[in-house]
ZANU-16567 format. One line per 2 residues: their letters; for each residue x negated, y, z of C-alpha. Coordinates in pm, whole numbers. Each point is the difference from the previous one (the first is absolute). Last residue first. Example, Ala and Ser with C-alpha at 12.3 -4.5 7.8 and 13.67 -1.06 7.14 Angstrom:
// residues 2
SA) -1367:-106:714 ~ 137:-344:66
***
This chain:
// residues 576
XX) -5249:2403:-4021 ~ 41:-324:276
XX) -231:-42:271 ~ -242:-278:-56
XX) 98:-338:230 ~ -299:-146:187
XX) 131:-359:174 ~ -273:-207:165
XX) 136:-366:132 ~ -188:-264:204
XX) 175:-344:64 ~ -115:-272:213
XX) 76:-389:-74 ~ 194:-296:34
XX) 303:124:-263 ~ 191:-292:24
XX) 369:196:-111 ~ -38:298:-221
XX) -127:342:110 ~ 311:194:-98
XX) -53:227:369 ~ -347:95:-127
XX) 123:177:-304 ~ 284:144:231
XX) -260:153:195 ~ -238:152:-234
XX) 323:153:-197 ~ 102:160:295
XX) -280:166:79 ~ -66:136:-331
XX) 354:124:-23 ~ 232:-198:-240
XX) 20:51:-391 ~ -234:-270:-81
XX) 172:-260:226 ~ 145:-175:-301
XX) -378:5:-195 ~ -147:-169:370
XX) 275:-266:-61 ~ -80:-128:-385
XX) -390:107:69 ~ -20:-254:273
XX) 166:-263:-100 ~ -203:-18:-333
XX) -329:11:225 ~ 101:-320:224
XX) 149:-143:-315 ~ -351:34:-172
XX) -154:-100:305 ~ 118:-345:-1
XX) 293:-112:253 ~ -16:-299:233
XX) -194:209:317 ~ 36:330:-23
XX) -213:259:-200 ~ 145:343:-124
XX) -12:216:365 ~ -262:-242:139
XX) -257:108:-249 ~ -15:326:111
XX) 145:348:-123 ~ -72:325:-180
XX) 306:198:-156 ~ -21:263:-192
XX) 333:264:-88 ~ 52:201:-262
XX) 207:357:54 ~ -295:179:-200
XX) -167:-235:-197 ~ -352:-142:84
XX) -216:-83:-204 ~ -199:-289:-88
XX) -389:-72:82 ~ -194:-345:-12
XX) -285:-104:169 ~ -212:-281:-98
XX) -264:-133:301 ~ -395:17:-58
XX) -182:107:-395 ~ -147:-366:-14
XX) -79:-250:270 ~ 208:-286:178
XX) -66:112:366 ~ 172:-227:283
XX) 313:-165:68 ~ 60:250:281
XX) 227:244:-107 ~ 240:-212:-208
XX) -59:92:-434 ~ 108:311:-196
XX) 353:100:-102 ~ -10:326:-164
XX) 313:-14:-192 ~ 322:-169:120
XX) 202:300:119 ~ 308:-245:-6
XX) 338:231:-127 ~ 292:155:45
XX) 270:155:-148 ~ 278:190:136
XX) -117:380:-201 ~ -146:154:320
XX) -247:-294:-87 ~ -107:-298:276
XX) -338:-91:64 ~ -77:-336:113
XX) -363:-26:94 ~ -193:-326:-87
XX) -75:-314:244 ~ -324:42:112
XX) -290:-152:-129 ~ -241:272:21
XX) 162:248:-138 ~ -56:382:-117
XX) 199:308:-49 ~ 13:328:-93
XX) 369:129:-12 ~ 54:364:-192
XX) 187:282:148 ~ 141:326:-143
XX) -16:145:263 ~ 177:274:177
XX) -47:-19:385 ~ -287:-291:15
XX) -207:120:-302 ~ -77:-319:-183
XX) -198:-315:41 ~ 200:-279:216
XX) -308:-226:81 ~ 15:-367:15
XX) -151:-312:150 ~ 215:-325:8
XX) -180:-295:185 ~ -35:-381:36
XX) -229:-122:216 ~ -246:-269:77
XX) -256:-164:310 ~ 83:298:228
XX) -239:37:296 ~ -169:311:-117
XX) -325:204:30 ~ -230:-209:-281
XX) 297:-204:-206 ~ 166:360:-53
XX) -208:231:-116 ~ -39:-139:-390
XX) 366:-16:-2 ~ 46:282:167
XX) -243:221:-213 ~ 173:-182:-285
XX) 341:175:142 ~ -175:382:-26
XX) -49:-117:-346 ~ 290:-105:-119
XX) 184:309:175 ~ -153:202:-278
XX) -221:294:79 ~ 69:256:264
XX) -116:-167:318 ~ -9:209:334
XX) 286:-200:162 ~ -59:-363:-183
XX) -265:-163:181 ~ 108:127:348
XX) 365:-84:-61 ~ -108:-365:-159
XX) -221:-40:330 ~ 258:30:236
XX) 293:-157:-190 ~ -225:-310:-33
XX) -123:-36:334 ~ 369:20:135
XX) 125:-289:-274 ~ -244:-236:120
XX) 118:16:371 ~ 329:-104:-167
XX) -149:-241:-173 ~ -179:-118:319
XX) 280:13:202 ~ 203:-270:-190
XX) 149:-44:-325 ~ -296:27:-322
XX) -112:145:-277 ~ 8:398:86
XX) 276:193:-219 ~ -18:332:-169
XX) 188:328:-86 ~ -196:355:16
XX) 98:321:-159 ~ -235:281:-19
XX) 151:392:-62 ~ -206:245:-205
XX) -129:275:157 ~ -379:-23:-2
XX) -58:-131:345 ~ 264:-290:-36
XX) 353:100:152 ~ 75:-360:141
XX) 243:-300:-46 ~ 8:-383:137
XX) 113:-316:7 ~ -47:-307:129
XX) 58:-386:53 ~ -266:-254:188
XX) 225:-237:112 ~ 218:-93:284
XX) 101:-351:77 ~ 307:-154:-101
XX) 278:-170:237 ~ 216:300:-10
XX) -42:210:-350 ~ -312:197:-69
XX) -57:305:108 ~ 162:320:-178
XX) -197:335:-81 ~ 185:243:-166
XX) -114:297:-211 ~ 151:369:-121
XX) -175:304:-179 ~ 134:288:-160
XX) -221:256:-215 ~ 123:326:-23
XX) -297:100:205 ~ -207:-298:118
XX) 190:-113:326 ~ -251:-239:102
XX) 125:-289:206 ~ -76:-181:346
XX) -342:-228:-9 ~ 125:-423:28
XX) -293:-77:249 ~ 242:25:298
XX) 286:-240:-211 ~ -307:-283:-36
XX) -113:37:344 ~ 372:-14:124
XX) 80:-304:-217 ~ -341:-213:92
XX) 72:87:357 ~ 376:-115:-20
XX) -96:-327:-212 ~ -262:-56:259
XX) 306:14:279 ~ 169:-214:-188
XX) -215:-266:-54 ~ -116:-31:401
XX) 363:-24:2 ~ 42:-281:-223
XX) -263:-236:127 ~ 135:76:392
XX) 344:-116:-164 ~ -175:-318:-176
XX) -193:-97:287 ~ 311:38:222
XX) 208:-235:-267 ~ -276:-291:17
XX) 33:32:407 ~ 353:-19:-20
XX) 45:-250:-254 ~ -180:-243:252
XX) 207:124:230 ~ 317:-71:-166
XX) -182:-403:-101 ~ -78:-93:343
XX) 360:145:169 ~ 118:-187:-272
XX) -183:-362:91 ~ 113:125:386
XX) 386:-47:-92 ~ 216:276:-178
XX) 378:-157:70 ~ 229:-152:-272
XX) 337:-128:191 ~ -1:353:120
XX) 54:180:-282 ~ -116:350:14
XX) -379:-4:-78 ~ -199:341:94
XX) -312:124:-139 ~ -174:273:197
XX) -353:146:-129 ~ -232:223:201
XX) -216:279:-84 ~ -398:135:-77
XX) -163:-228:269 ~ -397:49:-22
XX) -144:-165:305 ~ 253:-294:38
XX) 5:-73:-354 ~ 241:148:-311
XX) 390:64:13 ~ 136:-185:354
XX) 216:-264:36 ~ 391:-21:101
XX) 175:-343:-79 ~ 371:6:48
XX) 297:-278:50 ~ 369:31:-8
XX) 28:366:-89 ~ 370:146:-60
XX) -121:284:-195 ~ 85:305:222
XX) -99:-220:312 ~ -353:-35:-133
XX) -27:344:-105 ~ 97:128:351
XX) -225:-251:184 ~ -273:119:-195
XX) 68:386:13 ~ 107:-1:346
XX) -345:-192:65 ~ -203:240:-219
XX) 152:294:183 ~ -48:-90:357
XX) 342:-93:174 ~ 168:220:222
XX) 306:56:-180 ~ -19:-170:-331
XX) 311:-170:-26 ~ -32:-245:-283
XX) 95:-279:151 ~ -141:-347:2
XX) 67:-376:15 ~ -276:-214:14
XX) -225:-67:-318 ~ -53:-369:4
XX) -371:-112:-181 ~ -127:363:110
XX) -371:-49:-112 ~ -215:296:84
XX) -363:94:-194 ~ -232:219:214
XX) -185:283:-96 ~ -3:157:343
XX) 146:308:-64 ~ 172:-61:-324
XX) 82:-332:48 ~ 90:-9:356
XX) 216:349:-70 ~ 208:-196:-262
XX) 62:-267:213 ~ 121:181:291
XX) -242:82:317 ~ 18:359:-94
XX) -40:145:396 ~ -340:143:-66
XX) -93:-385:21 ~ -243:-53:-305
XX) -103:372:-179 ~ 8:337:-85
XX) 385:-55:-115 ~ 62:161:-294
XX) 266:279:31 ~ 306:-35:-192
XX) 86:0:-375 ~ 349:-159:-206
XX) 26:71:-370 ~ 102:-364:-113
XX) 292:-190:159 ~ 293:152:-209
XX) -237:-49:-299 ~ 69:-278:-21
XX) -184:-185:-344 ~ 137:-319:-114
XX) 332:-152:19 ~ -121:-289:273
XX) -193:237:180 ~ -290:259:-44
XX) -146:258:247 ~ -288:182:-116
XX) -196:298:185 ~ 76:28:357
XX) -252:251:153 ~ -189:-61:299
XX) -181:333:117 ~ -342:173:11
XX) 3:211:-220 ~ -220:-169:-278
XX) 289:-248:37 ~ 18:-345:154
XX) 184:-254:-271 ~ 394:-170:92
XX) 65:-270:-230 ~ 326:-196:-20
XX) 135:-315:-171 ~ 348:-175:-21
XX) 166:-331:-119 ~ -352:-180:55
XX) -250:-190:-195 ~ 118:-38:-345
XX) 223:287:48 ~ -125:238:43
XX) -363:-81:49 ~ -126:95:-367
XX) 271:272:-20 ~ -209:167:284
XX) -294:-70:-60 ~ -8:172:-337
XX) 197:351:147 ~ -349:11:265
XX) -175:-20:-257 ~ 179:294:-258
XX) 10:191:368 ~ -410:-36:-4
XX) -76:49:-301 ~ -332:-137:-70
XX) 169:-297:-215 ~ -100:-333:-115
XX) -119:-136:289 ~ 369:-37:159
XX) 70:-244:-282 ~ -287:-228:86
XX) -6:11:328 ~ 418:-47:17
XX) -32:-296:-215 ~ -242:-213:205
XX) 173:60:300 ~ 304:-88:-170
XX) -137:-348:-146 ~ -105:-51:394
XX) 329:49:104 ~ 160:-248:-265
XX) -258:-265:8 ~ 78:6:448
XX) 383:-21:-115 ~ -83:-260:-203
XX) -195:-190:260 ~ 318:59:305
XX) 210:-120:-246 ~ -184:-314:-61
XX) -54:-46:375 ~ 416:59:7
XX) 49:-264:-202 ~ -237:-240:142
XX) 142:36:359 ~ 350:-83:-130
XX) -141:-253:-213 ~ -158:-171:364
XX) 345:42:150 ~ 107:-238:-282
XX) -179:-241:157 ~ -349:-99:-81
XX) -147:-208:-284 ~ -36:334:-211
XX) -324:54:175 ~ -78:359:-126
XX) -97:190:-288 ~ -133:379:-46
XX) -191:69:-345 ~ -164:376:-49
XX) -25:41:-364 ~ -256:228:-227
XX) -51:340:-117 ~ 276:53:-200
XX) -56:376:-158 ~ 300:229:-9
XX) -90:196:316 ~ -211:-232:208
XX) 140:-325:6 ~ 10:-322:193
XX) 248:-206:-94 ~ 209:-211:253
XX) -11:-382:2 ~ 262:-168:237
XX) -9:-402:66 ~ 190:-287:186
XX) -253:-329:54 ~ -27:-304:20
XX) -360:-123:86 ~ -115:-306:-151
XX) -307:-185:164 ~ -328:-37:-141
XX) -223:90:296 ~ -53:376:-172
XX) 362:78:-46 ~ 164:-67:-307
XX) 342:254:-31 ~ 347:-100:-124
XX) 283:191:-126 ~ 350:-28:144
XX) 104:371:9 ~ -124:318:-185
XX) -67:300:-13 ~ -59:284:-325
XX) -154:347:10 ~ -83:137:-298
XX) -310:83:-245 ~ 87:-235:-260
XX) -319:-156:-56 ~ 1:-30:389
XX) 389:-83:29 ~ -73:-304:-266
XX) -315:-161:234 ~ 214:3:282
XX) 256:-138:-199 ~ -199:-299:-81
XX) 137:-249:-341 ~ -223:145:-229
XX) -290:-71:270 ~ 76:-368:-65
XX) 69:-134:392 ~ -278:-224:97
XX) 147:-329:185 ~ 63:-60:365
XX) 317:-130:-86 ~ 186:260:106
XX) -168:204:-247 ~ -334:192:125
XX) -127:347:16 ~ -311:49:205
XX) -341:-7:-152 ~ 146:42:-384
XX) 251:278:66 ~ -231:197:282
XX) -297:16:-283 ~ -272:-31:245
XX) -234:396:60 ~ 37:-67:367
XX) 161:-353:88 ~ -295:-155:190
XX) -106:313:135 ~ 348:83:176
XX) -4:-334:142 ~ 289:-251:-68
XX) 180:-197:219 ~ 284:158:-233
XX) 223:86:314 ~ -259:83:216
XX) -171:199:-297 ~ 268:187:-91
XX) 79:86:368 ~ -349:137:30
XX) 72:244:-264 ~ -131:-52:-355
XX) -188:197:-280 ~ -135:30:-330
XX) 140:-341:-153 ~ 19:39:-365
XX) 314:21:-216 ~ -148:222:-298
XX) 126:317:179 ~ -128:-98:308
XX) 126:-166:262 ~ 89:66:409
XX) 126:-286:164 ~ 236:18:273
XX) 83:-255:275 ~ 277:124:264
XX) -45:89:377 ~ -54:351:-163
XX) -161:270:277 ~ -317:-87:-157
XX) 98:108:-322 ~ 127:345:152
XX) -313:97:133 ~ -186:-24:-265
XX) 109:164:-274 ~ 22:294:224
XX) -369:-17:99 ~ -126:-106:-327
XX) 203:335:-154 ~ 216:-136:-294
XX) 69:94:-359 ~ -322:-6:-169
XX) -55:-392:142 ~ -439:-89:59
XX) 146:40:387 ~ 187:-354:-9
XX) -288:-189:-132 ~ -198:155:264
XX) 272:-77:230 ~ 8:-336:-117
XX) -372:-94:44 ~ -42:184:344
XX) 313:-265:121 ~ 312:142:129
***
């Protein structure tokens, strides 16, 4: 192909400039690449043979008024072109009889097929395939299945397209791994497989799905990973995951299942093929040669419709897109483990304060979030009376949670030996906090529990800065939003006057306070006033329950879509 076209050719979203080109050059048959508008972009060599055309003499020509002709050798009105009505359209269209002006002035009969060339939902342009229609009728033969051969090449490369975007929208890898499957099955093949390498060191057979969906029946199945090419695993799924190659079996020969004395990956392969009835099979490795993470198996079972190499080109294509998008989501979870076990570590155990009970949870966010910067915490403060600490780091990533450490630390230090208001000790950490922190802003809950700790009575003592406001529920079945106090974010700087408000309320004997995050009464869709009516409706039905319990069935009615962490701080006052 010419420099020119290919460069034309590799300016296309949905096509690699290798794999693009390859195949036109295998066509015998003239194509013609145009834009959305009906420009020439492109043309293969038989285009230009045919046309006596070059491909720089027809690049950036409208193809309808250089080339389209009545019998006559008159200009066809472009109202009158079906080419020119399946691009507005969007569609494929063919057609017999037309006629073509080549470059000496001759007309050129011709038979046509345009195919669209999308990526997603957008139309991107045409690819138009003619031939000689002076021929025989073997010549239509040839051009029908050239025209097949170029939709079925727009159809692979749409999919390629497709799966990289879907499969970047998740870092979970089985929710990835569930998206490639239904995208292959079936508009690629009747049946798909992945086997992934475990931290342990073996192949593990994740995802099987067929014509009815998901089997299970094939999924669960580990054995040793081979350690690599030739330790007697010379099947196809042992040359891709030991050797990363990719194996085209056009004409699967018959197998058995009987496994005696045959490696595991090659009982396993023949086995599954058999069990499906397998006409054809492409096996390619998950990732690049020096970083394979798994292997992927799609099978077709008619016979009359065998994969051919064009597949073989587009499977591992999707292989090596899919292996980047595994290794992406592992690397994920294993930060989303540190972040988790940092955050849980830093999460102090409980006071028992005399009569005084105490109960908290700590839940991540939901699978395919990130973890935030969520905590809690309660202490004995140096002159008795007991601190209570709810707040939440902006941001979802290490950092907030990193955040969320430096906080707690210095908030305990600031506030141990402090006997005025907690407004106060919490300007200190505003004022503290842009010199010997990373945490841009905050939102925080300070209060201490005044009152002897065996016999009371007890009275609340509370500031915010920004926080969503206590619920405290009455030994009486009411309940109610704490909502005095509030002050600004930590972090948006000082604003003058007499510092933060603080507000006091007491605390009835049976009562019960509850201290919580923003992801407990926030989800995406609903307004915080529902978030916060929700809450108090269920948390006043649990009332009666043990402190425990009640922390986690509150968390267990988190609606639908929650996306982020939760922190909850329970206190309940003993009753008279």
């Amino acid at each position: 192909m010419h420099d020119a076209v290919g460069d034309d050719v590799e300016a296309w979203p949905v096509a690699e400039p290798g794999f693009w080109r390859r195949v036109i050059e295998r066509l015998g048959t003239a194509v013609l690449v145009l834009d959305t508008a009906g420009r020439v972009i492109a043309a293969n060599p038989a285009a230009e043979r045919l046309l006596g055309r070059t491909t720089a003499a027809m690049r950036g020509a409208d193809a309808h008024d250089l080339l389209h002709r009545d019998a006559d050798g008159n200009s066809v009105p472009r109202d009158r072109c079906p080419l020119l009505h399946a691009l507005a359209e969007g569609k494929g269209a063919q057609g017999e009889g037309g006629t073509y002006l080549r470059d000496d002035g001759r007309l050129l009969a011709v038979s046509w097929s345009a195919s669209p060339l999308t990526e997603g939902s957008s139309v991107k342009g045409m690819a138009l395939l003619f031939t000689d229609a002076t021929g025989d009728r073997r010549v239509h033969r040839e051009r029908t299945a050239r025209t097949r051969a170029l939709e079925d090449l727009n159809e692979r490369l749409s999919l390629v397209a497709e799966i990289t975007d879907v499969l970047g929208q998740t870092l979970e890898t089985d929710e990835a791994l569930a998206r490639l499957v239904r995208l292959l099955v079936p508009r690629l093949a009747d049946w798909a497989a992945v086997d992934l390498r475990t931290g342990s060191g073996e192949i593990h057979r994740v995802a099987v799905t067929g014509p009815e969906g998901r089997d299970a029946g094939f999924q669960g199945w580990r054995a040793p990973a081979p350690a690599e090419a030739g330790d007697g695993e010379d099947s196809p799924l042992g040359r891709a995951l030991t050797g990363g190659e990719s194996v085209l079996q056009e004409r699967v020969a018959a197998v058995t299942t009987r496994a005696t004395g045959r490696p595991p990956l090659a009982a396993l392969h023949s086995g599954f093929l058999a069990a499906v009835g397998a006409s054809s099979a492409v096996t390619v490795p998950l990732g690049a040669r020096d970083r394979i993470t798994g292997a992927l198996t799609v099978v077709r079972t008619d016979p009359a419709h065998p994969f051919d190499e064009d597949d073989l080109a587009a499977v591992s294509d999707v292989g090596r897109r899919v292996g980047v998008v595994i290794d992406n989501t592992r690397r994920y979870g294993r930060q989303r483990a540190v972040a988790e076990a940092m955050q849980r570590n830093l999460l102090a155990p409980l006071p028992r304060p005399g009569h005084l009970r105490l109960a908290a949870r700590y839940q991540p966010a939901p699978a395919g979030s990130q973890v935030g910067g969520d905590w809690y915490d309660a202490f004995v403060l140096k002159d008795g009376a007991l601190a209570l600490v709810i707040g939440d780091v902006v941001g979802h990533d290490l950092t907030a949670a990193a955040g969320m450490a430096q906080l707690h630390g210095i908030l305990r230090s600031l506030a141990w030996d402090h006997t005025g208001p907690p407004g106060a000790v919490v300007d200190r950490l505003d004022a503290a906090m842009p010199v010997i922190t990373t945490v841009p802003l905050a939102t925080l809950i300070l209060a201490r529990v005044e009152g002897d700790p065996d016999t009371g009575p007890w009275t609340l003592r509370w500031t915010s800065a920004g926080h969503p406001p206590p619920l405290l529920l009455s030994p009486d079945r009411t309940a109610c939003y704490l909502e005095a106090g509030q002050g600004l974010l930590l972090g948006t700087g000082p604003v003058g006057g007499a510092g933060r408000p603080d507000a006091t309320h007491p605390l009835e004997p049976g009562s019960t306070l509850l201290l919580y995050t923003d992801g407990l009464v926030e989800t995406p869709g609903s307004d915080l006033g529902t978030g916060l009516d929700r809450l108090r409706r269920h948390a006043l039905t649990l009332a009666h329950e043990p402190l425990d319990r009640l922390c986690g069935k509150v968390l267990a009615h988190l609606p639908p879509g929650s996306t982020d962490d939760v922190a909850l701080l329970a206190l309940r006052v003993p009753p008279p």
